[in-house]
TORKE-262965 format. One record per residue (C-alpha): residue number from 1; residue in one letter; x negated, y negated, z. Coordinates in steps of 0.5 Angstrom, whole numbers, m for minus. Each point is the difference from the previous one (the first is absolute). Example, Ala and Ser with C-alpha at 12.3 -4.5 7.8 and 13.67 -1.06 7.14 Angstrom:
! TORKE-262965
<seq: 1&type: A&X: m25&Y: 9&Z: 16> .
<seq: 2&type: S&X: m2&Y: m7&Z: m2> .
END
This chain:
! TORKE-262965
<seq: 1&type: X&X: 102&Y: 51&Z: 27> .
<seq: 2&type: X&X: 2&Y: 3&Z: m7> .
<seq: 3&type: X&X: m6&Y: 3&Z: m3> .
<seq: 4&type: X&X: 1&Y: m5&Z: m7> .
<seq: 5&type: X&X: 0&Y: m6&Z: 6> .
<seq: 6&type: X&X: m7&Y: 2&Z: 2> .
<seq: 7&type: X&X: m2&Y: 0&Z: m6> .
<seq: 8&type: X&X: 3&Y: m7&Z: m1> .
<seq: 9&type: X&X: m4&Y: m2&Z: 6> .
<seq: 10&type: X&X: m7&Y: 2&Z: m4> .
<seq: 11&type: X&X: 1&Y: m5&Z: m6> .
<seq: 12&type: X&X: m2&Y: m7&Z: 4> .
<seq: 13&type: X&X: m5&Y: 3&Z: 3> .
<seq: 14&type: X&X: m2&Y: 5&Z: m6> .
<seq: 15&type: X&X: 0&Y: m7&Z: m5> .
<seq: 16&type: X&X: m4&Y: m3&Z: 6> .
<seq: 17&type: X&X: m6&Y: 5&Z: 0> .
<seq: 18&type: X&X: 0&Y: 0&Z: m8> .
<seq: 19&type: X&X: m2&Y: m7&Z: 0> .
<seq: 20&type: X&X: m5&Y: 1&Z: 5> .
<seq: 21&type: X&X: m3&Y: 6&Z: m2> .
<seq: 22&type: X&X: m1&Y: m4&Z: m8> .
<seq: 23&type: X&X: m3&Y: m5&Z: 4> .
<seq: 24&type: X&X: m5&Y: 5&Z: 4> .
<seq: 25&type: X&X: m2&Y: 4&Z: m7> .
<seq: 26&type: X&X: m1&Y: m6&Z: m4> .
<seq: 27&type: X&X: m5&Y: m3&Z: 5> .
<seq: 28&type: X&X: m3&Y: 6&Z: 1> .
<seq: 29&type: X&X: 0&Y: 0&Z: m9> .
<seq: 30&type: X&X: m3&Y: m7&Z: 1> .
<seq: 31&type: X&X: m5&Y: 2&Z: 4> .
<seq: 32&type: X&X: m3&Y: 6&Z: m4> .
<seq: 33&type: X&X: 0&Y: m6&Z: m6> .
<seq: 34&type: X&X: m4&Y: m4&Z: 4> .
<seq: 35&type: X&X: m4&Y: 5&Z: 2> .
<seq: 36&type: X&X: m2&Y: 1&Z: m7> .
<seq: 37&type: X&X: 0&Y: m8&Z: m2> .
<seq: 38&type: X&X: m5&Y: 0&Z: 7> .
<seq: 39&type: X&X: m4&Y: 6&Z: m3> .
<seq: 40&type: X&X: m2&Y: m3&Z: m7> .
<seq: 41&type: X&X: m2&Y: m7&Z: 2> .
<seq: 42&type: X&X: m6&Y: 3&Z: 6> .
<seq: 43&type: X&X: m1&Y: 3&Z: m6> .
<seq: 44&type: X&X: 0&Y: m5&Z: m4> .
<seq: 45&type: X&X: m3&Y: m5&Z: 4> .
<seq: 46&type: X&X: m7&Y: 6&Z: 2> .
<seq: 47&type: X&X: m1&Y: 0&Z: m8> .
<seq: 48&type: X&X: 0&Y: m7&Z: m1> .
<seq: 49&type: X&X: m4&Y: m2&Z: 6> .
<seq: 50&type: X&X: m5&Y: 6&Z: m2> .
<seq: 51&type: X&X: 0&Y: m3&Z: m8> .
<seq: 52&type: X&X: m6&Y: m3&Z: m3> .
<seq: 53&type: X&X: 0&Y: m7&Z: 3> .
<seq: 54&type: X&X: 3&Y: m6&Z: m6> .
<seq: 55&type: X&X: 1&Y: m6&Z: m1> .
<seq: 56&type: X&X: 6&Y: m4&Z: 4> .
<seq: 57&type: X&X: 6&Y: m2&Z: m3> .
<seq: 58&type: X&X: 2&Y: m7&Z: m3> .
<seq: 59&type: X&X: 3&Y: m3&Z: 6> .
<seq: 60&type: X&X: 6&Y: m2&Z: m5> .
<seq: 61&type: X&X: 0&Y: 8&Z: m1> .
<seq: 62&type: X&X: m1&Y: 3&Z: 7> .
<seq: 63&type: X&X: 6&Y: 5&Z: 2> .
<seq: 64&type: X&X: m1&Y: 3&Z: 7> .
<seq: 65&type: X&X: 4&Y: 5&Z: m2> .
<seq: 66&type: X&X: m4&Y: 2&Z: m5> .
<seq: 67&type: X&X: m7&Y: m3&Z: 2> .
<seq: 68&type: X&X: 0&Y: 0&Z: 7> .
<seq: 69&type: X&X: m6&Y: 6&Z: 2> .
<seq: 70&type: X&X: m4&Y: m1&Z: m7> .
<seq: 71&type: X&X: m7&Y: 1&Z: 1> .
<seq: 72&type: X&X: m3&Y: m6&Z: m2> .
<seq: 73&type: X&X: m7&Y: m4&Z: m2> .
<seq: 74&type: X&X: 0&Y: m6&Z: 0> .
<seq: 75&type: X&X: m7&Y: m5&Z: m1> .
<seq: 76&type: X&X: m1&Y: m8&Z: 4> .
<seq: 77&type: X&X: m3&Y: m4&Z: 5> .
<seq: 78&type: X&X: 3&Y: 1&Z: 8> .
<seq: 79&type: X&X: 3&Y: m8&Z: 3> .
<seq: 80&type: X&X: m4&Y: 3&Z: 7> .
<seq: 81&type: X&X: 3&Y: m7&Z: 3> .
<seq: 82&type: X&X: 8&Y: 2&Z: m2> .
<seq: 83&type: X&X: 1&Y: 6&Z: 4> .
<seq: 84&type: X&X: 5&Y: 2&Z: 3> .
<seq: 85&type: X&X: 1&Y: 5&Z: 6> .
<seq: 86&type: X&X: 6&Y: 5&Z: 1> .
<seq: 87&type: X&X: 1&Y: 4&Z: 6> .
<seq: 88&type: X&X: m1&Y: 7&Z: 0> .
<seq: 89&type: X&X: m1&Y: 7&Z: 3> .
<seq: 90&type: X&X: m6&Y: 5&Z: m4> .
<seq: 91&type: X&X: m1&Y: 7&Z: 2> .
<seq: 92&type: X&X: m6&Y: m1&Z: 6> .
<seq: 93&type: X&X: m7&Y: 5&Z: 0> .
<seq: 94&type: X&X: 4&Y: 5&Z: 6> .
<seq: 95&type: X&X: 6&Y: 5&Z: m4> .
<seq: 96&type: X&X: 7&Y: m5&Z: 2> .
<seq: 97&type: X&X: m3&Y: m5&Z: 1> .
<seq: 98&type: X&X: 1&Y: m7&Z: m2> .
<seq: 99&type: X&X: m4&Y: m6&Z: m2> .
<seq: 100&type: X&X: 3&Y: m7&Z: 2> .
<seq: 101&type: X&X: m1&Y: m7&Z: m4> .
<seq: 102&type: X&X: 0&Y: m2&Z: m7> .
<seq: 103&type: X&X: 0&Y: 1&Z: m7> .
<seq: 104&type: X&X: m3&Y: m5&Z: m5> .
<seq: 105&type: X&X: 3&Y: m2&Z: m5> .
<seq: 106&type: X&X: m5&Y: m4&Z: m5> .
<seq: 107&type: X&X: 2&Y: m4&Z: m8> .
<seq: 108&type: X&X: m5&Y: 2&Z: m5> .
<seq: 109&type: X&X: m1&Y: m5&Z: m4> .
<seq: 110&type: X&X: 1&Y: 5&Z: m7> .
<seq: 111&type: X&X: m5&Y: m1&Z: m5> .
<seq: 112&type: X&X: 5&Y: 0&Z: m6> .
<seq: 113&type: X&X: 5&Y: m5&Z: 4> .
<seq: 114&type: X&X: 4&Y: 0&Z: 5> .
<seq: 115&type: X&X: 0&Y: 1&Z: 8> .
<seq: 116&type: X&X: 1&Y: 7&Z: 2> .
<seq: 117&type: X&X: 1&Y: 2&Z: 9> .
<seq: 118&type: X&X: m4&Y: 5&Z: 2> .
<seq: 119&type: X&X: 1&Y: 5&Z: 6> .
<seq: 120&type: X&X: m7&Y: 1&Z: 2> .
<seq: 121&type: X&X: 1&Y: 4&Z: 6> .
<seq: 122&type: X&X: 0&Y: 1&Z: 6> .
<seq: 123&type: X&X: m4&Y: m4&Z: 7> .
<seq: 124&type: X&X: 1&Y: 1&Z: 6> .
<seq: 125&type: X&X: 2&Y: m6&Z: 5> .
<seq: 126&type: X&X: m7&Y: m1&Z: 2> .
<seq: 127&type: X&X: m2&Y: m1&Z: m6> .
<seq: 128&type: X&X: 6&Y: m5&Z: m2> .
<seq: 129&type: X&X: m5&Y: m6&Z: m1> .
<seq: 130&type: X&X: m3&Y: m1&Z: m7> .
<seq: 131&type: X&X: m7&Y: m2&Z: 3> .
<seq: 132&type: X&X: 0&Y: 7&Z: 4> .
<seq: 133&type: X&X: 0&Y: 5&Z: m6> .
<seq: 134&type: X&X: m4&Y: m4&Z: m5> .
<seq: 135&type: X&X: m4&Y: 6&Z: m3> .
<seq: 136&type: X&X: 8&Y: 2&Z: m2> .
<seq: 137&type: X&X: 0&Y: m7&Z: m5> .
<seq: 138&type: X&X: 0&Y: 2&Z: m8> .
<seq: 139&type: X&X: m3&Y: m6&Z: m3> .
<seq: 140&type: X&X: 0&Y: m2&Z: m8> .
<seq: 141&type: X&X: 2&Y: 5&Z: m5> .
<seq: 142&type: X&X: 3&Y: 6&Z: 2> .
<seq: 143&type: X&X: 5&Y: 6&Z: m3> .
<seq: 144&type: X&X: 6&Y: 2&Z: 4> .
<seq: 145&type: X&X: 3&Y: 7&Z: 0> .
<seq: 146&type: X&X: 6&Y: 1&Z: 4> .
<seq: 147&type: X&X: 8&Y: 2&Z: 0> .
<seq: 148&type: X&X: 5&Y: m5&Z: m1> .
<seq: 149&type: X&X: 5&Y: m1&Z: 5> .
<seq: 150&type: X&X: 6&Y: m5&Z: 0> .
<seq: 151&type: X&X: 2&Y: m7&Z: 5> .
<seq: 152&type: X&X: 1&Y: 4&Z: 6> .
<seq: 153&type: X&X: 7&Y: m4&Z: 3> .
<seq: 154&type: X&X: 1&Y: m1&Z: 7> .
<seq: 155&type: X&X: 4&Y: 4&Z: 4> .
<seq: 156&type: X&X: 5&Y: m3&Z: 5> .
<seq: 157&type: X&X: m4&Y: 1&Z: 7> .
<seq: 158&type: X&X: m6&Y: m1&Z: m4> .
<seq: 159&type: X&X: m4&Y: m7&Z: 3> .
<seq: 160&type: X&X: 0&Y: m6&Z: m5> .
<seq: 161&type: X&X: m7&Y: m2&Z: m2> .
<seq: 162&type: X&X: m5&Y: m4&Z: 2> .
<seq: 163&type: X&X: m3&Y: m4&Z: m6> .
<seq: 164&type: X&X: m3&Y: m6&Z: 4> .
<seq: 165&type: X&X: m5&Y: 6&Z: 3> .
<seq: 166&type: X&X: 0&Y: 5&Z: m6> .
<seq: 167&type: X&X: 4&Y: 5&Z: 3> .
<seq: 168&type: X&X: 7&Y: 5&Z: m3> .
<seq: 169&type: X&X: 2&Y: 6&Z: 3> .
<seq: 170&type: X&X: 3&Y: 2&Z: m8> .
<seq: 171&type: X&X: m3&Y: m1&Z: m7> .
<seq: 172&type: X&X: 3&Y: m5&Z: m2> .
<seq: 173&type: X&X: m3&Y: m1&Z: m7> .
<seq: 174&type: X&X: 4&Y: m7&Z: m1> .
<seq: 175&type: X&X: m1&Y: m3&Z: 7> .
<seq: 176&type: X&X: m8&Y: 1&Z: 1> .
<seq: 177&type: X&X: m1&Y: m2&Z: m7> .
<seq: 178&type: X&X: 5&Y: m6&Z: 1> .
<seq: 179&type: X&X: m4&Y: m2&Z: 7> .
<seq: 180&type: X&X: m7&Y: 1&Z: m3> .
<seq: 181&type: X&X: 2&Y: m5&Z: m7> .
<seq: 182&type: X&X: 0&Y: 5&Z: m6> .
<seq: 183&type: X&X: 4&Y: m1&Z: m5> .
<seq: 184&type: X&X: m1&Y: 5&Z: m5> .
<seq: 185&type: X&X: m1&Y: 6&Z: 5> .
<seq: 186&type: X&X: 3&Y: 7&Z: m2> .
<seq: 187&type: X&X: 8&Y: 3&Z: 2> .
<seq: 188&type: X&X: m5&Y: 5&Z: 4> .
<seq: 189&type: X&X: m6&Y: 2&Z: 3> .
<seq: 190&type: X&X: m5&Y: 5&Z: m1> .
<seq: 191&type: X&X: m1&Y: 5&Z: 7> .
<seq: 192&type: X&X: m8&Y: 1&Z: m2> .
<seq: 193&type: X&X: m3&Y: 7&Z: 0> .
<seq: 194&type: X&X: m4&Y: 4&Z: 4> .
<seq: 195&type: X&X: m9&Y: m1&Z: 1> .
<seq: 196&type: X&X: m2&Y: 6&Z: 1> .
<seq: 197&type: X&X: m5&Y: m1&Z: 5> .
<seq: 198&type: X&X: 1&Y: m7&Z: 2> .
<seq: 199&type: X&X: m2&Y: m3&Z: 6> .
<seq: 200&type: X&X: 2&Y: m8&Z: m1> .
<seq: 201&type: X&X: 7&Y: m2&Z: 1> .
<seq: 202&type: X&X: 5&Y: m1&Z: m1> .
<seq: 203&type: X&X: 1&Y: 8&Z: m3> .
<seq: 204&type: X&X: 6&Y: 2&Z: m5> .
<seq: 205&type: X&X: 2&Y: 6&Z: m2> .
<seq: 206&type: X&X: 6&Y: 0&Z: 6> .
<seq: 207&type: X&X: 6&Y: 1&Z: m5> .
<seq: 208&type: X&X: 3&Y: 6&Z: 2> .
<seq: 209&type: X&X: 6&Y: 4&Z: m5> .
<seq: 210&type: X&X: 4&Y: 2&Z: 6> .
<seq: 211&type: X&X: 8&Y: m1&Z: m2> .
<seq: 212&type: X&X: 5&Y: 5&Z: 4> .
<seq: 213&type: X&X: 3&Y: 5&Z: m3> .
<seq: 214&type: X&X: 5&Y: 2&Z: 5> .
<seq: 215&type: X&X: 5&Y: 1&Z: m5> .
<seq: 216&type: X&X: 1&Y: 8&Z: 1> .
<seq: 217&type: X&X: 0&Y: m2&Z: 7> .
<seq: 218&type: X&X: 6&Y: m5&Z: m2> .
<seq: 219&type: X&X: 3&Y: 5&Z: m4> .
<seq: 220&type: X&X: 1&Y: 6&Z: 4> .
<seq: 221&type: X&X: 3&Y: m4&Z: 6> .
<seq: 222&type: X&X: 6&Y: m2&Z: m5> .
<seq: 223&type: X&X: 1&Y: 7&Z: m3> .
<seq: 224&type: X&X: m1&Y: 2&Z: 7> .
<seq: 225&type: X&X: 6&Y: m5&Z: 3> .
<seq: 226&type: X&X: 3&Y: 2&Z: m6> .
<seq: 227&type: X&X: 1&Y: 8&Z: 2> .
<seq: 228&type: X&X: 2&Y: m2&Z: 7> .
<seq: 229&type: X&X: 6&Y: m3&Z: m3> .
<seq: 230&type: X&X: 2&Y: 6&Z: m3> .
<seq: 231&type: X&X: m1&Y: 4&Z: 5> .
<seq: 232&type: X&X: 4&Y: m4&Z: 6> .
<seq: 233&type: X&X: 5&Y: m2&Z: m6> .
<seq: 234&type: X&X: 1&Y: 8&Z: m1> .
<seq: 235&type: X&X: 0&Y: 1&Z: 8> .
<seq: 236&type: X&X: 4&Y: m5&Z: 1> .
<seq: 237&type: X&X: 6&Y: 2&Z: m6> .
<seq: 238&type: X&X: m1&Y: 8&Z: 2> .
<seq: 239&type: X&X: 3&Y: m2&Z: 7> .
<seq: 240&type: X&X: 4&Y: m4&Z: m2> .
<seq: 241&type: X&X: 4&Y: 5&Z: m5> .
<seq: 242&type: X&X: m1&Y: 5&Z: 6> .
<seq: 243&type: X&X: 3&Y: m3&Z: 5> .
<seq: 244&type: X&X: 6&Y: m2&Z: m4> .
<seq: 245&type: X&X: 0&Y: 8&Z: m2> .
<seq: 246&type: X&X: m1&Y: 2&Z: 7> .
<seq: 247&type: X&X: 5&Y: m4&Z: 4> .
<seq: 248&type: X&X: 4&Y: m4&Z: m6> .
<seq: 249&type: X&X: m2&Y: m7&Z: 5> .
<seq: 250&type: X&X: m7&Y: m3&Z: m2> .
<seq: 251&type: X&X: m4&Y: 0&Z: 6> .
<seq: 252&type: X&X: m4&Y: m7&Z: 2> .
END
């Protein structure tokens, strides 16, 4: 085969490795952007869960993408007898362990009007019944502290709660409260702070800021794939044109 035919050869397959190759690089640039996007909100979200606590947005203005993480301080009595438990998992006493049961979720009946869900924390399961754990119940006025978090949706393979025994397997902040008859609760809830030295349950402070960043990872995989397109193109097209060169018949 003539040399220029050779060459005609190498347009499809050419135009073909272009597209691929724009493909590879533009992930692997997607994933470089993700990976600063990744950066700047874990830092934004350590800074604001480490900012002097304040006050709780108006319901009406809340915006979980602004004001979820917020550090906040909010004042009221608990409605003990509306509780609600998720089933959860917490870090046990043994490095890699986890703990199985519940986190309590409690209305805080604000001091300035209004219902507020609070995440007390975490009870393991044998301590499931309210009348077991008695000395973790807050009664009259009290202050909270705590980060806000938004209504947490079900995922696909997630079990649907069970309101009649007061039990969900997500934070569904509209559910619990639609189940537990308030009206005026909050678009969030807030997940209460730690108590240094505390000894009751339940026991807060199990909001952990752990968000993957593998997106140089993700990265390099594309620019990688996107190298080795060139390389077996560049094989590919130098037997191609060398065979034609050597024989004057393209080899299969």
């Amino acid at each position: 085969m003539p040399r220029g035919a050779a060459w005609r050869d190498l347009v499809a397959p050419g135009i073909a490795s272009l597209i691929a190759l724009a493909i590879l690089l533009g992930l692997g640039i997607w994933q470089i952007e993700r990976k600063t996007w990744k950066e700047e909100l874990i830092a934004r979200i350590v800074r604001q869960t480490r900012a002097e606590p304040v006050a709780p947005p108006a319901p009406d203005a809340w915006d979980p993408a602004r004001d979820e993480f917020r550090h906040v301080r909010v004042s009221g009595r608990f409605a003990n007898d509306r509780e609600a438990l998720v089933h959860g998992l917490a870090a046990g006493e043994t490095p890699g362990r986890a703990l199985q049961g519940y986190y309590v979720i409690t209305p805080l009946l604000r001091a300035d009007g209004g219902t507020v869900l609070i995440n007390r924390g975490f009870v393991p399961t044998e301590l499931k019944a309210q009348a077991d754990r008695r000395d973790g119940l807050i009664e009259g006025p009290t202050t909270v502290t705590g980060i806000l978090r938004a209504s947490e949706p079900r995922a696909m393979f997630v079990p649907e709660a069970d309101p009649a025994r007061g039990e969900w397997f997500n934070r569904d902040v509209a559910g619990i409260a639609a189940a537990r008859g308030i009206t005026d609760a909050a678009p969030y809830l807030i997940e209460v702070d730690a108590v240094p030295g505390q000894t009751t349950w339940p026991r807060g402070g199990q909001l952990k800021v752990d968000l993957p960043n593998n997106h140089l990872q993700y990265a390099f995989t594309w620019f990688a794939l996107a190298a080795c397109l060139i390389g077996v193109f560049g094989v590919f097209a130098y037997r191609r044109l060398h065979d034609s060169d050597a024989s004057g018949t393209v080899k299969e």
